[in-house]
C-alpha positions in Angstrom: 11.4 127.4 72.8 13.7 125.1 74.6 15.4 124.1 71.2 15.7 127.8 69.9 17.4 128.5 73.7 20.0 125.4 73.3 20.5 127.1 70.0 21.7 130.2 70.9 23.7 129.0 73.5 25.3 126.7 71.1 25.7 129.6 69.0 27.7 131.8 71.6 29.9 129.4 72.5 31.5 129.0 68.9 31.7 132.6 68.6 33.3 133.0 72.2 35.6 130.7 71.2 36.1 132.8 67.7 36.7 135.6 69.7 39.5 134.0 72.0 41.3 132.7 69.3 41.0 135.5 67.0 41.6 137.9 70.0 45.5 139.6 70.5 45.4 139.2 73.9 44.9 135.2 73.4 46.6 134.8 70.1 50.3 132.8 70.5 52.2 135.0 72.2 54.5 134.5 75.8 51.5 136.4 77.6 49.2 133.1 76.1 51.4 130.7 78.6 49.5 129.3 81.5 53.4 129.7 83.0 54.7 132.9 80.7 58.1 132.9 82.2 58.9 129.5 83.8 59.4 125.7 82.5 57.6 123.9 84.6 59.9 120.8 83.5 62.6 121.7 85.0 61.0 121.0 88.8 62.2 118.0 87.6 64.8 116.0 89.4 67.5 114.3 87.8 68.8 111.2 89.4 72.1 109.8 90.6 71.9 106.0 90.5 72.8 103.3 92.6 71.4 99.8 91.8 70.5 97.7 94.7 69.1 94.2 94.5 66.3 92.2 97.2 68.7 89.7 98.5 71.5 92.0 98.9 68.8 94.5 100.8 67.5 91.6 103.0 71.4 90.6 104.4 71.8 94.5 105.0 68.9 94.9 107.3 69.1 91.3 109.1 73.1 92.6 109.9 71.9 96.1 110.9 68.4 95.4 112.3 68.7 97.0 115.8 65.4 94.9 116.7 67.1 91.2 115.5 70.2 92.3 117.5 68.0 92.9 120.7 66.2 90.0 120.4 69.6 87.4 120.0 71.1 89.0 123.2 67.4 88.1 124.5 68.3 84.4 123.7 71.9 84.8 124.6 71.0 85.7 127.9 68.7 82.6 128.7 71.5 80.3 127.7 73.1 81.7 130.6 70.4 80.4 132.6 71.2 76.5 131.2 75.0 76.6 132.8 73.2 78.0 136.0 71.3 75.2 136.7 73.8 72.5 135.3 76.6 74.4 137.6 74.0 72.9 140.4 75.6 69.6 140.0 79.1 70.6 139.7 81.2 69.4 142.3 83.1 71.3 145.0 86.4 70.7 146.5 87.5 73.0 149.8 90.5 73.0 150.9 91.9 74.7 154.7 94.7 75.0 156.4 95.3 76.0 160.4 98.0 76.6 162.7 97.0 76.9 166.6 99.6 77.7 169.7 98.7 77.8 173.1 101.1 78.1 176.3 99.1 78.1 179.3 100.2 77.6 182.9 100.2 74.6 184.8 98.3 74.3 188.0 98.8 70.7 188.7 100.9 67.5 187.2 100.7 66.3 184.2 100.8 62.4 184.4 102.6 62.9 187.7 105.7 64.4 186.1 105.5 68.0 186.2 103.9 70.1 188.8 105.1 73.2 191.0 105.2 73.4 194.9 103.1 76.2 196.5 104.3 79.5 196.2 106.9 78.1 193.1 106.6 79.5 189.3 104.3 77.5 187.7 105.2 75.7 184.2 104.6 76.6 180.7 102.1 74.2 178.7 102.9 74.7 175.4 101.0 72.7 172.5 100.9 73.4 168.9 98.7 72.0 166.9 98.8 72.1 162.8 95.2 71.3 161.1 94.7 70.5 157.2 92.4 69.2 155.2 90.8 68.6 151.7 87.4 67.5 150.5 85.1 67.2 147.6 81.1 67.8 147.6 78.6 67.7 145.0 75.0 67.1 144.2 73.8 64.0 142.1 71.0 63.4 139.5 69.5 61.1 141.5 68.8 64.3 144.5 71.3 62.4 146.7 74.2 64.4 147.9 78.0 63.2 148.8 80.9 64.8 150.7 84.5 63.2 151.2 86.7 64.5 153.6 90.4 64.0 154.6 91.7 65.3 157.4 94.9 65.2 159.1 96.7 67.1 162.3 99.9 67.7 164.0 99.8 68.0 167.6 103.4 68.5 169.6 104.0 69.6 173.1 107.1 71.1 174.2 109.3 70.0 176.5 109.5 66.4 178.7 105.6 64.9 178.7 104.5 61.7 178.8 102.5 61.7 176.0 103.1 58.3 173.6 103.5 60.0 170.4 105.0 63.8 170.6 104.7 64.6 168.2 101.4 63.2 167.9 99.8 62.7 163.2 96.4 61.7 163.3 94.3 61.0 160.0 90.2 61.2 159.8 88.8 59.9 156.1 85.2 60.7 156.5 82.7 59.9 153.3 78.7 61.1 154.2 75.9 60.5 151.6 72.6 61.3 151.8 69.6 60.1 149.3 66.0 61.0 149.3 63.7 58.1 148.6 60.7 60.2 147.7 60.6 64.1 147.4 63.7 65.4 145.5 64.5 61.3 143.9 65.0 61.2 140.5 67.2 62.3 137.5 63.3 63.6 135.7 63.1 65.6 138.7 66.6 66.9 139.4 66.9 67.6 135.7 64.0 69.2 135.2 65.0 72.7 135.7 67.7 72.5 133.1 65.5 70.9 131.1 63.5 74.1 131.6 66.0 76.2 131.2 66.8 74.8 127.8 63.2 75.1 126.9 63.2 78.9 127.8 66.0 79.2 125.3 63.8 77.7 122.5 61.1 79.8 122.9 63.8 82.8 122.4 64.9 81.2 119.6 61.6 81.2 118.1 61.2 84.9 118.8 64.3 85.9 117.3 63.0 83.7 114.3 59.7 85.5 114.1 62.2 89.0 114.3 64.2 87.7 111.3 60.7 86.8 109.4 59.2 90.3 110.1 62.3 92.4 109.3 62.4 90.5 106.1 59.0 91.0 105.1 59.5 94.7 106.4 62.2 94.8 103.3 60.4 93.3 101.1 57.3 95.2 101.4 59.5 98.4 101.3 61.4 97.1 98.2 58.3 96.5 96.1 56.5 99.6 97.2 59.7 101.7 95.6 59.4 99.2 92.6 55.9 100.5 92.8 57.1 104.2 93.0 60.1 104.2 90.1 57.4 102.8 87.8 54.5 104.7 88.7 56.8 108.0 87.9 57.9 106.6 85.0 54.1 105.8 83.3 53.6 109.7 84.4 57.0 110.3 82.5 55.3 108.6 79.4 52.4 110.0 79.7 54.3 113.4 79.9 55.8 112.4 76.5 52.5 112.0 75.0 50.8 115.0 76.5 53.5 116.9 74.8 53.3 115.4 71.6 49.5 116.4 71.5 50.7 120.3 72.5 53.2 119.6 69.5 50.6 118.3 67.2 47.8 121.1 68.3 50.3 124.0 67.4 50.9 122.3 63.9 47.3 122.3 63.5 46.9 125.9 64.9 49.6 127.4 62.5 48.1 125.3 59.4 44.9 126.8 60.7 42.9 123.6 60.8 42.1 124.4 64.6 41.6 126.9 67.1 44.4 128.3 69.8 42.2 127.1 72.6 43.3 123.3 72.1 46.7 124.5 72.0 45.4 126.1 75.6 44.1 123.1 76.3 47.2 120.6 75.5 49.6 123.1 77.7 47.2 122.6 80.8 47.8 118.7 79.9 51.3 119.1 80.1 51.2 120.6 83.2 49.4 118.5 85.0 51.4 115.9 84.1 54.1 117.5 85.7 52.4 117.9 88.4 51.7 113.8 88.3 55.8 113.6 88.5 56.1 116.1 90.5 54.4 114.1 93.4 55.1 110.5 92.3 59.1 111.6 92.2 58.4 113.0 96.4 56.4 108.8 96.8 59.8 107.6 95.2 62.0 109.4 97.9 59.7 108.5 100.8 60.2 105.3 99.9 63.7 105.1 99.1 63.9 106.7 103.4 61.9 103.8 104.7 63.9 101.0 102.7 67.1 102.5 103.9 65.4 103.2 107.4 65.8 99.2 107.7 69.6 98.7 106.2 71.5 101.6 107.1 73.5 100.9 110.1 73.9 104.5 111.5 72.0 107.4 111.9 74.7 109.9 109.5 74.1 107.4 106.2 70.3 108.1 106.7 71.6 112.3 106.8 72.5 111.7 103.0 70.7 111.6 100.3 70.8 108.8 97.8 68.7 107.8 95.1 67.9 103.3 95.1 67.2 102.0 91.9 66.1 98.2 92.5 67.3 95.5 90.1 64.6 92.5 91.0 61.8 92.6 88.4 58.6 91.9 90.3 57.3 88.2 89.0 53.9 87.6 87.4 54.0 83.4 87.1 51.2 81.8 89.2 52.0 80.8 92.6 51.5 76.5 92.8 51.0 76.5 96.6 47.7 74.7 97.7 45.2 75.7 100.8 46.0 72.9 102.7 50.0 72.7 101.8 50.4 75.8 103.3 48.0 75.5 106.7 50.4 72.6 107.0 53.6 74.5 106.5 52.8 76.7 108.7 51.1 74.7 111.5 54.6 72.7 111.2 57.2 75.7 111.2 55.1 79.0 112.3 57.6 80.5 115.1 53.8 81.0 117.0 53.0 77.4 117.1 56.7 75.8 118.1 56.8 78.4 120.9 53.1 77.8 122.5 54.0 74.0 122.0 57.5 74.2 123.9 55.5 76.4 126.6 53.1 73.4 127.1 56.3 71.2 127.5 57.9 73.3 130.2 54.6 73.5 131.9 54.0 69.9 132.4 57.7 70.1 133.9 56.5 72.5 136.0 53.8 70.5 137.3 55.5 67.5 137.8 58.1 69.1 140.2 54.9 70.3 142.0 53.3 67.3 142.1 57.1 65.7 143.4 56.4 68.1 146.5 53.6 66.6 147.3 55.0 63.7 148.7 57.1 63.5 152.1 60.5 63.8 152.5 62.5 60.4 153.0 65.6 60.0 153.0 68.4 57.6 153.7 71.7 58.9 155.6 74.6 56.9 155.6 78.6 57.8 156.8 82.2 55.8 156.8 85.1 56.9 158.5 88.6 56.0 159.0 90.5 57.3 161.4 95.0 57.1 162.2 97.7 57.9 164.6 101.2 57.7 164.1 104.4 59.3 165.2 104.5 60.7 161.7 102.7 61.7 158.7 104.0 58.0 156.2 103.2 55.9 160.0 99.4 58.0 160.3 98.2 57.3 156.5 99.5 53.8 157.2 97.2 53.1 160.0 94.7 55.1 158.3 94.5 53.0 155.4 94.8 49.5 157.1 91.0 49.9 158.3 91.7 49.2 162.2 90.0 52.0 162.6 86.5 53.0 161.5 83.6 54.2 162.0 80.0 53.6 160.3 76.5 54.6 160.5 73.4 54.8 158.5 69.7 56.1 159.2 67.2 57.3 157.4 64.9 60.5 158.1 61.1 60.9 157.5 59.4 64.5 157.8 56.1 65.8 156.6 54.6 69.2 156.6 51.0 68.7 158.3 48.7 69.7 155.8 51.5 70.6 153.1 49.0 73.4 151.8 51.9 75.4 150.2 53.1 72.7 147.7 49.5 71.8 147.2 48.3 75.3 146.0 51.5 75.0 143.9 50.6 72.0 142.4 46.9 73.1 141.9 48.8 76.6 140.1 50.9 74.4 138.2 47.7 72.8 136.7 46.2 75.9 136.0 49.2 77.3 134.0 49.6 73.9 132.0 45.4 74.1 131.3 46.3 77.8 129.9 49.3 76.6 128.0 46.9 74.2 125.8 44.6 76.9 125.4 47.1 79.4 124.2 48.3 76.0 121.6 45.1 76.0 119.9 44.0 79.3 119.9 47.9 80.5 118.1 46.9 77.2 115.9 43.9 78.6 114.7 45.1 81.7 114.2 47.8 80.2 112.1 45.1 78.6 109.7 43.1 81.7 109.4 46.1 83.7 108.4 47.5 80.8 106.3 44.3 80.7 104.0 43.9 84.6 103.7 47.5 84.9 102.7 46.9 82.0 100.3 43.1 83.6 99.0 45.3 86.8 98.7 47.6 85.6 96.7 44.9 84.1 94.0 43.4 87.1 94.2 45.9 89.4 93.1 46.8 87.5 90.2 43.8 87.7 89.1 43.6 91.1 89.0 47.2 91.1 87.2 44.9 89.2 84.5 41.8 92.2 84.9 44.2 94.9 84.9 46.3 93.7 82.3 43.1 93.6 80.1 42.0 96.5 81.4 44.7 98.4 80.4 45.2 97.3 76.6 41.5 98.4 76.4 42.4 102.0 77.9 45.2 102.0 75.1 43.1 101.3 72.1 40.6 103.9 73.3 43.3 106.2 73.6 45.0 105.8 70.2 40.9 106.1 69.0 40.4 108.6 70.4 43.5 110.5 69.0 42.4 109.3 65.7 39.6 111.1 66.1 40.7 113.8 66.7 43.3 114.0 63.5 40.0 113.7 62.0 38.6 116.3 63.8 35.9 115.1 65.2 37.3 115.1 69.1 38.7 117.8 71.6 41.8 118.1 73.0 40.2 118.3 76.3 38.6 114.4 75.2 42.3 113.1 74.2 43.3 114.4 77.3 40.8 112.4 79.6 41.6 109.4 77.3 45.5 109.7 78.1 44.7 110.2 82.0 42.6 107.4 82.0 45.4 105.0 80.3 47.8 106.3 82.4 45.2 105.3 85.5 44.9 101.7 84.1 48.8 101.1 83.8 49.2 102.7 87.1 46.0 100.0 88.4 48.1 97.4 86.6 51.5 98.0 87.9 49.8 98.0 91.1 48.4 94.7 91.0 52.0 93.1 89.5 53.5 94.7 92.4 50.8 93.3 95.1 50.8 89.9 94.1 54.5 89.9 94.5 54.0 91.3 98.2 51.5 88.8 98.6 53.8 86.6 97.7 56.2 87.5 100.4 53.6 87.6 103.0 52.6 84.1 101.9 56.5 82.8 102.6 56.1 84.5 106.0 53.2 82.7 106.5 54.8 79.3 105.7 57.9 80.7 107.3 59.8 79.7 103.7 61.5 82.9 103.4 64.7 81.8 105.2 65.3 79.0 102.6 63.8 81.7 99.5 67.4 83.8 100.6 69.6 80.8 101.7 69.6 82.1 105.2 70.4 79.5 107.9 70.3 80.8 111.7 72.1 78.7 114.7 
């Protein structure tokens, strides 16, 4: 019974199929089109080209990259802090000048020659006095500090007075220096903040490295995925071109009358849904034509246009001779990461030993020299100024202690802490660095060998294709079965298109990884 059922099923189906074809309203005629009225290839664009090549793409975004240009003024602005502290031990000169008058009344001799009698005007004591004076200060690398000073003044009173010199020059050479002896000594110590300075301009550095790696990796992935895009449309393009040799074939066939107008039905719903295929593989191409010139156009009315990238660099299918271990080392020795946590440890032991410097007291040695002049003019002051006659000298030294000292001790004890840290952050970016060096590296074997899969893959889709069309000359397959064939070719060409294109990206991601991208584009940064 079941067999006599399958039977008549069978049976209606060839004469439904009789009927269509034989049928006015489903003969070939423009009411038989799926799309009567309308070519569905011309929702087609046509493209404008302009050829753009990787390393040309990769220059563009690293001179328009608002993120690299952010983080250079980052490190610009820590070199600022390098003259700060090295200003510290500039030295300063100070310079003053002062004029004084006074007139004051006299109330009793002066020396025994002037005076008034009671009830008598009294006289006028007038005294100028002209001050100047130069000097130089400035801080040395040892902590000690120096100051040199030379001044001179003009004293004159007017009228008769029995003053020796009036006018009166004296001269005062005066030289201090100071030295601690245990907190503050040192250059290590005194240095150390410029030293840390200079550190904290590295580690900048290394950031705007790690920018210039990303943003180039950024274009790369971009540039590859619109490779990806341009030659994914165009396997739909061929496989347009075949689905429309099939609707050309099948009408030959029909007309000859060696086959029924249903496969012609059947080839025009291929053709279709090929367009459809380029349809959305041309909107892929333009999305990823925005995000590649997202990255190198400079402003924001040259992404308002609209312009069609064709890249020029084929993607490359050689097999990559990096080793496991080659790379981990690469990239222990130049990752951005590691340099940075490394220079981090570096200022944080200088850290610590400038707390562990203010641990100790403060002792310190004092010493002065003076000379001193006076003459009846300026030549006759400097004169006696120089000859040494007079001086003065002193020295002494100065001992203090904080009791307890609890605030430099809870720095020291913070400084120790942070240094601890700063080790910890070191290995855990180093093994980070290894994990990521030997999945880039695996990723990269991996994809080639699915260029090799794919590849094979794909040559078998084709021969099943063009045997399947074969059999269908000989009539012995559908349209419907051709059709399935040609999708699935088109599927394995698209699978290995997508592998060539991966291991390339793979390929950049392993040059990130090994930071070898600035030497793969001759790119040198200061």
């Amino acid at each position: 019974m079941k067999s006599q059922r399958s039977n008549y099923v069978r049976t209606g189906l060839i004469l439904l199929v009789l009927v269509i074809s034989l049928s006015p309203t489903f003969a070939a005629s423009p009411n038989s089109e799926i799309l009567p009225s309308f070519n569905v290839e011309s929702l087609l664009d046509d493209d404008s080209v302009v050829t753009i090549a990787l390393k040309e793409v990769v220059l563009q975004a690293l001179q328009h990259n608002l993120d690299i240009t952010v983080s250079k003024q980052s490190r610009d602005v820590r070199v600022t802090d390098i003259l700060f502290e090295q200003a510290k031990f500039d030295p300063t000169v100070e310079m003053s000048a002062r004029y004084d008058r006074s007139v004051v009344p006299l109330n009793r001799p002066v020396f025994g020659f002037s005076g008034v009698t009671q009830g008598g005007e009294p006289d006028n004591f007038d005294q100028n006095d002209t001050q100047a004076s130069i000097g130089i200060a400035q801080k040395l690398y040892s902590g000690g500090t120096y100051d040199m000073t030379l001044d001179t003044n003009r004293n004159s009173v007017a009228g008769n007075s029995s003053f020796l010199f009036n006018p009166g020059y004296t001269a005062n050479f005066l030289v201090n220096f100071t030295q601690p002896l245990l907190r503050d000594f040192g250059v290590n110590v005194n240095q150390a903040a410029i030293h840390i300075a200079k550190n904290s301009v590295q580690v900048e550095q290394y950031t705007f490295v790690s920018q210039v790696l990303d943003v180039i990796a950024q274009v790369e992935q971009a540039y590859w995925e619109l490779v990806f895009a341009r030659e994914n449309e165009a396997v739909f393009r061929e496989a347009l071109t075949a689905a429309k040799e099939l609707l050309a074939s099948n009408r030959a066939k029909v007309e000859a009358g060696v086959m029924a107008e249903v496969e012609v039905l059947q080839a025009k719903s291929g053709v279709a849904n090929r367009v459809e295929q380029i349809i959305v593989a041309q909107k892929s191409v333009r999305d990823q034509e925005d995000q590649l010139r997202q990255l190198i156009s400079p402003t924001e009315e040259d992404l308002r246009k609209t312009l069609v990238l064709v890249p020029l660099d084929r993607p490359v299918q050689e097999q990559n001779a990096s080793t496991l271990n080659s790379a981990v080392d690469a990239a222990l020795q130049h990752r951005p990461e590691v340099l940075q946590a490394q220079t981090n440890i570096e200022s944080s032991h200088l850290n610590t030993s400038l707390a562990k410097n203010k641990l100790l007291p403060r002792l310190e040695f004092q010493g002065s020299v003076g000379l001193r002049g006076l003459g009846k003019d300026a030549s006759d002051t400097l004169e006696r100024t120089a000859s040494t006659d007079f001086y003065n000298v002193g020295a002494g030294m100065v001992l203090s202690y904080p009791l307890g000292n609890r605030s430099a001790q809870s720095q020291y004890r913070r400084r120790q802490l942070e240094a601890t840290q700063a080790k910890s952050t070191l290995q855990n970016v180093r093994r980070q660095v290894i994990v990521d060096s030997k999945e880039a590296v695996r990723r990269v074997r991996t994809d080639f060998k699915r260029m090799a899969t794919t590849r094979i893959a794909r040559k078998l889709a084709e021969r099943q294709r063009a045997a399947e069309q074969e059999r269908l000359n000989l009539g012995l397959s559908t349209t419907r079965q051709v059709l399935d064939f040609q999708r699935d070719e088109a599927i394995a060409r698209v699978n290995a298109l997508r592998a060539i294109l991966d291991y390339n990206q793979s390929l950049a991601n392993l040059h990130r990884m090994t930071v070898a991208t600035l030497d793969k584009y001759d790119i040198s940064l200061e």
